[in-house]
PAKOLGU-468129 format. One record per residue (C-alpha): residue in one letter; x, y, z. Coordinates in steps of 0.1 Angstrom, whole numbers, plus 5000, padded with zeros to 4 digits. Example, Ala and Ser with C-alpha at 12.3 -4.5 7.8 and 13.67 -1.06 7.14 Angstrom:
% PAKOLGU-468129
{code=a, x=5123, y=4955, z=5078}
{code=s, x=5137, y=4989, z=5071}
% end
This chain:
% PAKOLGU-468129
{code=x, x=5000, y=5000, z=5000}
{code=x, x=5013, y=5035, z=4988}
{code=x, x=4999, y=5064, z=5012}
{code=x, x=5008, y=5095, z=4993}
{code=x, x=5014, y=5121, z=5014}
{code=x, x=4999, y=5162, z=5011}
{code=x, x=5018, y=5193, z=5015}
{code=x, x=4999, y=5223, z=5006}
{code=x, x=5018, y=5259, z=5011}
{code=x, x=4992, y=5285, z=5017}
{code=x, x=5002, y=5321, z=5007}
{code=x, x=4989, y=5347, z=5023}
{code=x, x=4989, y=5386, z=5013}
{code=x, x=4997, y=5412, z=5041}
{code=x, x=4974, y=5424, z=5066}
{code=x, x=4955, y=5457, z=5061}
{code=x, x=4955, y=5488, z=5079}
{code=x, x=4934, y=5484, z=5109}
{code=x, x=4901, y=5492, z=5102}
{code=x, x=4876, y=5518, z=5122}
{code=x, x=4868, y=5487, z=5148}
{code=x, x=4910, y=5475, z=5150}
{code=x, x=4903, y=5445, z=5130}
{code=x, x=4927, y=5438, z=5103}
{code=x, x=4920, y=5413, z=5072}
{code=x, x=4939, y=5396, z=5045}
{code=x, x=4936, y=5368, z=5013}
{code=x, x=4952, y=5337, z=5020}
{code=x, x=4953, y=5304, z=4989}
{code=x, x=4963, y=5277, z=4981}
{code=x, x=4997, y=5277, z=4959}
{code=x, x=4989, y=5238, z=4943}
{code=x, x=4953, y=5247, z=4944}
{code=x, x=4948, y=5209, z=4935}
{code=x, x=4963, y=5203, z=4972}
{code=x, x=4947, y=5180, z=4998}
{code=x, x=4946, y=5203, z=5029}
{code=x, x=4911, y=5209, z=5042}
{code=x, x=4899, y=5246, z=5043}
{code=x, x=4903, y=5241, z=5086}
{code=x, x=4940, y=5240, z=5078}
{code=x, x=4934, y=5273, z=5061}
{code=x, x=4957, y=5304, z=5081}
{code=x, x=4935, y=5328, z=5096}
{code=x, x=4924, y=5358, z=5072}
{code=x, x=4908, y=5380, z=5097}
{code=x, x=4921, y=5393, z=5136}
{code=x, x=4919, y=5422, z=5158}
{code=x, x=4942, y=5444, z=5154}
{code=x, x=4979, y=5437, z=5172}
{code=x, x=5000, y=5459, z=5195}
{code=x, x=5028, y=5473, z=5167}
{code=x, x=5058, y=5494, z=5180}
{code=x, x=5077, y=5512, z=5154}
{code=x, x=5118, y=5521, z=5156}
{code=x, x=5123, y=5548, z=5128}
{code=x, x=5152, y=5566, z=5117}
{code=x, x=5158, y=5588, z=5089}
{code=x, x=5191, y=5602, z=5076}
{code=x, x=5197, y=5628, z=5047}
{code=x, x=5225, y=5623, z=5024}
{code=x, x=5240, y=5657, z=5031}
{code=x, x=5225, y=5685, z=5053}
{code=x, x=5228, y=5714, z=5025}
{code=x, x=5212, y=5711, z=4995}
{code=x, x=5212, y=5734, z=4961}
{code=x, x=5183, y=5743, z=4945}
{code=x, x=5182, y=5723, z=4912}
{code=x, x=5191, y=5697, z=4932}
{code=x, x=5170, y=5661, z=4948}
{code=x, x=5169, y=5656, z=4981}
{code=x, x=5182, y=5618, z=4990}
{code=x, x=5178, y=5600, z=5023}
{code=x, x=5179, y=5565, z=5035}
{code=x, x=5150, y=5553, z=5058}
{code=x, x=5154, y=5525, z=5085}
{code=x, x=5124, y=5515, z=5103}
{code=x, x=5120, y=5481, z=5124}
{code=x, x=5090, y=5466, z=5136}
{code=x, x=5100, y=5456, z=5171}
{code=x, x=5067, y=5434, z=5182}
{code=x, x=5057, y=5411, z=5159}
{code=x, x=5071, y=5395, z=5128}
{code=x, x=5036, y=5394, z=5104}
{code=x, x=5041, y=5414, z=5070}
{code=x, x=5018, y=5440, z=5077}
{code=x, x=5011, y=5476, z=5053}
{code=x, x=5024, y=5510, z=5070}
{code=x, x=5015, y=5542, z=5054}
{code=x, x=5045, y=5561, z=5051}
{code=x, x=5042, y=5602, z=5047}
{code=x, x=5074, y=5628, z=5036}
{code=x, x=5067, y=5664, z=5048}
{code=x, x=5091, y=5691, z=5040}
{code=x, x=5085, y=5720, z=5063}
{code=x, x=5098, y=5755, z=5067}
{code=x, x=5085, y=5775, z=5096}
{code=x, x=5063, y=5749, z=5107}
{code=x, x=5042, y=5752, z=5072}
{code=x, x=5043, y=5725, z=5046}
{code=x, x=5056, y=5731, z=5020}
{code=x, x=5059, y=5695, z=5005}
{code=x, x=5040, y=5667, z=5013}
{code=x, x=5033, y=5629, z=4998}
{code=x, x=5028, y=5594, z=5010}
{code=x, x=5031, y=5559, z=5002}
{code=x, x=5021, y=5521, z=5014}
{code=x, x=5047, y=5496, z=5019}
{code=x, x=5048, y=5464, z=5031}
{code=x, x=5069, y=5453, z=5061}
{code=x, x=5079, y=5428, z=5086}
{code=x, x=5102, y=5432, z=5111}
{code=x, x=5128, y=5456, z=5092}
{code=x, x=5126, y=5480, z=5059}
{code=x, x=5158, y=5498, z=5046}
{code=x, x=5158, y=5521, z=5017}
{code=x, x=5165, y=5548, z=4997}
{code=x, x=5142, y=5575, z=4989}
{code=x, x=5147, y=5604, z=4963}
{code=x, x=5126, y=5637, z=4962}
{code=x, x=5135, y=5659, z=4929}
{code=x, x=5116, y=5689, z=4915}
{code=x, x=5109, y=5706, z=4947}
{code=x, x=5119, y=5742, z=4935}
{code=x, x=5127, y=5749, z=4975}
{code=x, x=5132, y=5786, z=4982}
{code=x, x=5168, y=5794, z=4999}
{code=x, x=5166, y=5788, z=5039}
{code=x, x=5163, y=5761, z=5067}
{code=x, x=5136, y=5731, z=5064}
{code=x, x=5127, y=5701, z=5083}
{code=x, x=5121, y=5670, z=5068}
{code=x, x=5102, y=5641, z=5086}
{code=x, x=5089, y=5609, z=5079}
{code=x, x=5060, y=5598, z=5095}
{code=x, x=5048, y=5563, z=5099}
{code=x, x=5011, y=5556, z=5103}
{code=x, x=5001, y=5518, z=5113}
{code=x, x=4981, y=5499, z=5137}
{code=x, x=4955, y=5512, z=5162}
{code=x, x=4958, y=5546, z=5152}
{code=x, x=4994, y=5547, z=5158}
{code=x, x=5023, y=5566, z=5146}
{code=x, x=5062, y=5570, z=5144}
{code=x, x=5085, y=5595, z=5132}
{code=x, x=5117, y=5609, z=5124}
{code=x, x=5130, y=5643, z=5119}
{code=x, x=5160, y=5655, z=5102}
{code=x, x=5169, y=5695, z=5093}
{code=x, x=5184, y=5706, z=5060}
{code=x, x=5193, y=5741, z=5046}
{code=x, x=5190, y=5750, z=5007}
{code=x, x=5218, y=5775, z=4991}
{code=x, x=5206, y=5806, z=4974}
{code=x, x=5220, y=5808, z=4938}
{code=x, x=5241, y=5841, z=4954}
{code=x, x=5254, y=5818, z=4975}
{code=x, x=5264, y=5794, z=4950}
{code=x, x=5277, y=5821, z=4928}
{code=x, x=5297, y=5833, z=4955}
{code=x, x=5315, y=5802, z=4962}
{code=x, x=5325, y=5797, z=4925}
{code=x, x=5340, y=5831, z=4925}
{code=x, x=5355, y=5819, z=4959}
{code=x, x=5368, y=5788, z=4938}
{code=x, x=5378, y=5808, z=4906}
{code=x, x=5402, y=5837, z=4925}
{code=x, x=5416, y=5804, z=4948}
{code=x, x=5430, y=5787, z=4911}
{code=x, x=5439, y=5824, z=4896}
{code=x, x=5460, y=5826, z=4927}
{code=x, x=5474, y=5794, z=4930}
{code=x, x=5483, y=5802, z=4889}
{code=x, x=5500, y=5837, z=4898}
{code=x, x=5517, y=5826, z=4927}
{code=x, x=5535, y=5798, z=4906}
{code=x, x=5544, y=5817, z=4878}
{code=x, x=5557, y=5844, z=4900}
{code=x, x=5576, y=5814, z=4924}
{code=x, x=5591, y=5798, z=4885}
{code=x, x=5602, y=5830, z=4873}
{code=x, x=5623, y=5839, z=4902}
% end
């Protein structure tokens, strides 16, 4: 007698956002649908909400920025309570004197630990201090955040340093020439 035996893998999405009564849901299947599991083997596709604490950090490529150019940062954020892919809605807010001047968001998907990159281009920032924070939004009404400062050059700024640049090599050039024909 053969007895054949039955492994099903179920896959299962990530949870949502925790809904107005902290309940979350998600899709779970079959990946041989032709499998021999039961539906009672089946993971669970619906839960209250669970206690989720967010680490975040957030660190800018460089702390001055020119106008014409993107603002680049690495995010690090690190789901410390449970290990279930769950979405996070992640928000970018560029401030300057606590008014928002930039704002935008995204979903991801995480569990346990996210690391990457994030680019912001064609923000036409004015010359001056701003803030920039990331805030994570997730679980029972919860949220996380991280805060960094940066400070855009004026184009009379940047003009003054190339002149600052251009007299440096003119006098590096004299001073040789004078030092050679001596």
């Amino acid at each position: 007698v053969i007895k054949e035996i039955c492994e099903n893998e179920w896959i299962c999405g990530s949870w949502s956002f925790c809904s107005d009564d902290f309940t979350q849901t998600r899709v779970c299947y079959l990946k041989n649908p032709e499998g021999c599991a039961p539906e009672s083997e089946k993971p669970i596709e619906f839960r209250s909400c669970p206690d989720i604490l967010f680490d975040s950090v957030l660190e800018l490529n460089t702390k001055k920025v020119f106008p014409w150019n993107e603002l680049s940062f690495e995010v690090n954020l690190a789901e410390v309570n449970t290990s279930d892919l769950v979405d996070i809605k992640i928000i970018y807010r560029i401030s300057k004197n606590n008014i928002i001047v930039y704002e935008e968001s995204e979903t991801r998907a995480i569990q346990s630990e996210l690391k990457y990159k994030k680019e912001i281009s064609g923000l036409d920032l004015l010359p001056g201090e701003y803030s920039l924070a990331v805030i994570i939004e997730y679980g029972k009404n919860q949220t996380a955040s991280a805060e960094q400062y940066f400070t855009v050059f004026s184009s009379t700024t940047v003009t003054i340093y190339a002149l600052i640049i251009v007299l440096a090599i003119i006098l590096i050039f004299v001073t040789y020439n004078w030092y050679k024909s001596r």
